[in-house]
C-alpha beads as a LAMMPS data file, in Angstrom:
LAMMPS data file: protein, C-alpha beads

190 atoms
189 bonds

1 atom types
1 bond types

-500.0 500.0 xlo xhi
-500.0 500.0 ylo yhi
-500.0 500.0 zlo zhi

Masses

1 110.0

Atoms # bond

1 1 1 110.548 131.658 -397.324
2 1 1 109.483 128.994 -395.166
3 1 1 111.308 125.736 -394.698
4 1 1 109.929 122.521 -395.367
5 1 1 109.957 120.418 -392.207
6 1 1 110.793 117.268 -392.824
7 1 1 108.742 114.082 -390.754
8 1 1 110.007 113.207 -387.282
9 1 1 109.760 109.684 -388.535
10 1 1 110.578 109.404 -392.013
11 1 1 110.549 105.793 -393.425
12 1 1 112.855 104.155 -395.243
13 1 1 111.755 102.275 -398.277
14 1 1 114.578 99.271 -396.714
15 1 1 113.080 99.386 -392.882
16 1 1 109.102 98.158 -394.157
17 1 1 108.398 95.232 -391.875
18 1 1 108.615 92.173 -393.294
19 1 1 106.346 88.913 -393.107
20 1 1 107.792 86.468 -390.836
21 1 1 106.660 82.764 -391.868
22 1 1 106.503 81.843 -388.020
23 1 1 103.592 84.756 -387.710
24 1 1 101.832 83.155 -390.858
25 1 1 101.982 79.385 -390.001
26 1 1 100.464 80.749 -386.102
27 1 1 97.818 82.544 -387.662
28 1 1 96.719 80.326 -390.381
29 1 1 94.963 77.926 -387.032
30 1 1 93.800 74.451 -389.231
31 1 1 93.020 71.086 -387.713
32 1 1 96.758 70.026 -388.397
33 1 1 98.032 72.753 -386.287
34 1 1 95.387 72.116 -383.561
35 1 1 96.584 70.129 -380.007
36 1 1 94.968 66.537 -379.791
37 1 1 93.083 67.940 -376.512
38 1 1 91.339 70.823 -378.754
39 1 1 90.131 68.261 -381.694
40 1 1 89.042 66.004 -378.867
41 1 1 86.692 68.388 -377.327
42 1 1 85.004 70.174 -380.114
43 1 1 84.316 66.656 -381.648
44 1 1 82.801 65.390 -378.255
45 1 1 81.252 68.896 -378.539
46 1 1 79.822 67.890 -381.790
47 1 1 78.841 64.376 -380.931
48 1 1 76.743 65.802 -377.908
49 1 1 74.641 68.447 -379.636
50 1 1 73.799 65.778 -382.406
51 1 1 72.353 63.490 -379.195
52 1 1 70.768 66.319 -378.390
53 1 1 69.434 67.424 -381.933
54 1 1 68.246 63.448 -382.303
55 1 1 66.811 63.591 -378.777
56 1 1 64.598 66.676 -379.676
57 1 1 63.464 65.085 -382.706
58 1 1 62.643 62.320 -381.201
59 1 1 60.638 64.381 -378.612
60 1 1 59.099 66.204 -381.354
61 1 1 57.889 63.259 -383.132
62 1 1 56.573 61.585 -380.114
63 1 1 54.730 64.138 -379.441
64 1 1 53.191 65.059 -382.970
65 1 1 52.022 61.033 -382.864
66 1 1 50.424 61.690 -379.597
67 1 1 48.992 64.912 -380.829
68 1 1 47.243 62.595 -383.816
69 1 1 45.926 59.908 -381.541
70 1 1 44.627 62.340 -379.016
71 1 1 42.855 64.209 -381.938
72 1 1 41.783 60.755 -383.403
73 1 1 40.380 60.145 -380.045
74 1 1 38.429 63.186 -379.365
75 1 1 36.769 62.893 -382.786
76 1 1 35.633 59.317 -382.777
77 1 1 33.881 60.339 -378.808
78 1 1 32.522 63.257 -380.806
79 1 1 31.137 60.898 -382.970
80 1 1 29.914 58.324 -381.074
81 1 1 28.244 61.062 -378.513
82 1 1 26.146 62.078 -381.392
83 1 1 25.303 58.443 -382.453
84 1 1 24.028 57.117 -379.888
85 1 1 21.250 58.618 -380.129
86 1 1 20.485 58.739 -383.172
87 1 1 20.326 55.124 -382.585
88 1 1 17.437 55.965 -380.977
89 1 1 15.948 57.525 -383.895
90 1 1 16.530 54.523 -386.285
91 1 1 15.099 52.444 -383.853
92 1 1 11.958 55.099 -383.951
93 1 1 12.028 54.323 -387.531
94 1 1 12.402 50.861 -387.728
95 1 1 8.854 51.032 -385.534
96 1 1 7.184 53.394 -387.883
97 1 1 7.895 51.666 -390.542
98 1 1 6.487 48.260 -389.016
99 1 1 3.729 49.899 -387.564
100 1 1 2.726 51.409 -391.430
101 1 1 3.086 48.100 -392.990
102 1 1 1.033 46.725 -390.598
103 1 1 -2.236 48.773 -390.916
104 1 1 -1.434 49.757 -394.630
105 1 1 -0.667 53.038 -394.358
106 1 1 -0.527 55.363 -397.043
107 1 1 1.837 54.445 -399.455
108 1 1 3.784 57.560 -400.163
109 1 1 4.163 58.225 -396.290
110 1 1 5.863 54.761 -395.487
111 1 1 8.029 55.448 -398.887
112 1 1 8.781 58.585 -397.356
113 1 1 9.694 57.166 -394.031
114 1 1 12.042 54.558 -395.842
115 1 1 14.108 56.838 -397.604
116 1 1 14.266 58.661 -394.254
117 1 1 15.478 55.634 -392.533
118 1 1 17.738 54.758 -395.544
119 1 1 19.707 58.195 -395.442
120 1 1 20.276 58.003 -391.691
121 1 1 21.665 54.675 -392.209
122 1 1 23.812 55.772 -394.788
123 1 1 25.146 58.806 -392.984
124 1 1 25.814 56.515 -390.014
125 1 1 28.012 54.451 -392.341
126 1 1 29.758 57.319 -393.838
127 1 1 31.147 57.276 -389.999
128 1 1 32.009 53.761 -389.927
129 1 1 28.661 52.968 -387.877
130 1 1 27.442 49.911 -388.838
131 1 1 25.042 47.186 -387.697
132 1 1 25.965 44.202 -386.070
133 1 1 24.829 40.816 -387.336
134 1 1 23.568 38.446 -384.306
135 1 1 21.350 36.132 -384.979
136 1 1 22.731 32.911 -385.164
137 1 1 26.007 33.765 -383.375
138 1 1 26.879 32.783 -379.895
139 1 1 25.975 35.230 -377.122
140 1 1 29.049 37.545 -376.246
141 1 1 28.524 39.390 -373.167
142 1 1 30.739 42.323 -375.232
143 1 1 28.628 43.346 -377.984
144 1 1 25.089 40.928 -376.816
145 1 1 22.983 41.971 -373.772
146 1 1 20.667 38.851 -372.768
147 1 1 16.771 39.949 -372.412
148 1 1 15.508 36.746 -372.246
149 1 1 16.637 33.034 -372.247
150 1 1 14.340 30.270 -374.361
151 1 1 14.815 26.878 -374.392
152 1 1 14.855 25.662 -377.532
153 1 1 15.425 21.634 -378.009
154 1 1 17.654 20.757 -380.421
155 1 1 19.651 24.005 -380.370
156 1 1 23.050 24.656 -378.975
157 1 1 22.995 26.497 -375.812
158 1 1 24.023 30.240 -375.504
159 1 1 23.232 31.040 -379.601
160 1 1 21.396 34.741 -380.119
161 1 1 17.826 33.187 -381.631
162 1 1 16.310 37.083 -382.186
163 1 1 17.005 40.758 -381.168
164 1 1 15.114 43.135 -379.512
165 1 1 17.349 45.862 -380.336
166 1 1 19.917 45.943 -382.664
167 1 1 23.308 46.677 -381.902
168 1 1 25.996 48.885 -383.705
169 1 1 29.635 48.843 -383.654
170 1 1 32.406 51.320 -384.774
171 1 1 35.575 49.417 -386.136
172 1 1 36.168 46.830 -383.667
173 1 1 34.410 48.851 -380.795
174 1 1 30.774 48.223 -379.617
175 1 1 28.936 51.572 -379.733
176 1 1 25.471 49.893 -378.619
177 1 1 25.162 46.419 -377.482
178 1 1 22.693 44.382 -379.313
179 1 1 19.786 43.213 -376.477
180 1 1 18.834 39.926 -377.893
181 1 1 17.294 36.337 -376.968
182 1 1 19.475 33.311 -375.881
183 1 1 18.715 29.710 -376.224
184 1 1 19.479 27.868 -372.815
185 1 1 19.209 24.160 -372.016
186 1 1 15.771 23.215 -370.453
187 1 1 16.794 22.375 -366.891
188 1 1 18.164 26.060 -367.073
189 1 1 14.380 27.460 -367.861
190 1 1 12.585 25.448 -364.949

Bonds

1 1 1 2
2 1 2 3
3 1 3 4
4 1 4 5
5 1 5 6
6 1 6 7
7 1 7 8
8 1 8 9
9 1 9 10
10 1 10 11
11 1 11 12
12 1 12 13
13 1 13 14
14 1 14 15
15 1 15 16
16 1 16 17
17 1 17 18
18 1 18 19
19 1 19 20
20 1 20 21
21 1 21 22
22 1 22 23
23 1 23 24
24 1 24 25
25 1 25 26
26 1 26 27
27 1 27 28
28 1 28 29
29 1 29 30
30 1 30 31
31 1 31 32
32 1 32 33
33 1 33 34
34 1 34 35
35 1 35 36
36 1 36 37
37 1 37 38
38 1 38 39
39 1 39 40
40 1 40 41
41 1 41 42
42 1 42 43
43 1 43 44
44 1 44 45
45 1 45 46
46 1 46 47
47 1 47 48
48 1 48 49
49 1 49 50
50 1 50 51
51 1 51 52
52 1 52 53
53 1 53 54
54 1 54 55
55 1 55 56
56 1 56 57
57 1 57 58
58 1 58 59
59 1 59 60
60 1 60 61
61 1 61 62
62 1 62 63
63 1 63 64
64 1 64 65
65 1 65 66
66 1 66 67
67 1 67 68
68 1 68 69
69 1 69 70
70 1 70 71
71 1 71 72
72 1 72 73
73 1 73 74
74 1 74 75
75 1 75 76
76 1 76 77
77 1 77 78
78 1 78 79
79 1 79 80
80 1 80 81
81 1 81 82
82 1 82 83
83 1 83 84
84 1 84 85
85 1 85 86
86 1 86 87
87 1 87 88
88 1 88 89
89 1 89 90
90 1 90 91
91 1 91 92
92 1 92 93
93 1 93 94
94 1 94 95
95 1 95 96
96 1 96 97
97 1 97 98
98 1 98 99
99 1 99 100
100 1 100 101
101 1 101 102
102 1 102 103
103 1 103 104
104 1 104 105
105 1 105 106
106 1 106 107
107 1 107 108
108 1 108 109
109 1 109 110
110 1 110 111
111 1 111 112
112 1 112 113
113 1 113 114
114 1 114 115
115 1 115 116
116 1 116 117
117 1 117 118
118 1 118 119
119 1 119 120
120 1 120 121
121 1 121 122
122 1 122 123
123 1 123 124
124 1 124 125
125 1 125 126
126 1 126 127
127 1 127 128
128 1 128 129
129 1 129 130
130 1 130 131
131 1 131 132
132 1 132 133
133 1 133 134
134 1 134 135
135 1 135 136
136 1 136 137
137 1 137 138
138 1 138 139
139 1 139 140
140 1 140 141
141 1 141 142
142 1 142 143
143 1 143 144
144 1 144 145
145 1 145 146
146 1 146 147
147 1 147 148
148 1 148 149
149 1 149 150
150 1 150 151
151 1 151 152
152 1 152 153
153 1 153 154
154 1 154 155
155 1 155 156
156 1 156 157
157 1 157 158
158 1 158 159
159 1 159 160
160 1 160 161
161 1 161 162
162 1 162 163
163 1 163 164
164 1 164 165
165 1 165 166
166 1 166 167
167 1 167 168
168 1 168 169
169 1 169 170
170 1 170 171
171 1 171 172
172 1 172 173
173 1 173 174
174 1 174 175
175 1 175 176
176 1 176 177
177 1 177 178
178 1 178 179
179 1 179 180
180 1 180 181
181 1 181 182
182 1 182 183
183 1 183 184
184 1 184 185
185 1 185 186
186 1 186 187
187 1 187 188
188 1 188 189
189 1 189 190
């Protein structure tokens, strides 16, 4: 029969290694066991990716505004590229529907040229294009353009007395000046 080797290294149940609190208290690293120099650098680590973080958002926003205003932009020059002239077609309107009532036209063709006029208006003022109200104002070289100057006795100088064209505006900008008549003093006429 064989023998039964026995282990080179046979343990003892007495020689298991035992936990040394020294070992434990190193390896359980908390803030209270940290040096002052550690907690001072990972906090001014902290501190400087928040700037960062509030810088970026900060960036971000910024640029989402401008993103908005450039877009805002871009669609009220859309807008006013394709206004102008239809301006031009109102005015064309306006005419025709003058010219009708003049020679008494046909009825149902000057109705239909009305509602015509009436729908382009309206779409116009969907967009925030409206017409400007001058008569009666004082000229302002910003949103008037002077055809002709009457004078007119007994009436302030420099007052819009008619239009030739009507104007439009968009909010508080002028999409087409109105080109109107000014009263002037008389010495101004001569």
């Amino acid at each position: 029969m064989k023998e039964k080797k026995e282990p080179k290294h046979k343990k003892d149940p007495g020689t298991e290694p035992v936990a040394d609190d020294r070992v434990d208290a190193q390896t359980d690293v908390g803030e209270e066991t940290m040096p002052d120099d550690r907690k001072d650098s990972g906090t001014a680590e902290l501190d400087a990716c928040r700037n960062q973080l509030y810088r970026l958002q900060a960036d971000f926003d910024n640029y989402r505004k401008r993103m908005i205003k450039e877009q805002s932009g871009t669609y009220q020059r859309a807008v006013d590229s394709i206004a102008k002239p239809l301006l031009d077609v109102v005015d064309d309107l306006e005419r025709a529907i003058r010219a009708a009532r003049d020679v008494s036209a046909d009825k149902g063709l000057l109705s239909g040229v009305e509602m015509i006029h009436r729908r382009l208006l309206n779409v116009l003022e969907k967009e925030g294009i409206l017409p400007m109200q001058c008569i009666g104002e004082p000229f302002d070289p910003d949103c008037h353009e002077a055809v002709q100057r009457i004078s007119t006795p007994g009436q302030p100088e420099n007052i819009v007395l008619a239009e030739t064209q009507r104007g439009y505006r968009r909010d508080d900008r002028v999409i087409r000046a109105a080109k109107v008549v000014v009263s002037a003093r008389e010495e101004e006429i001569d």
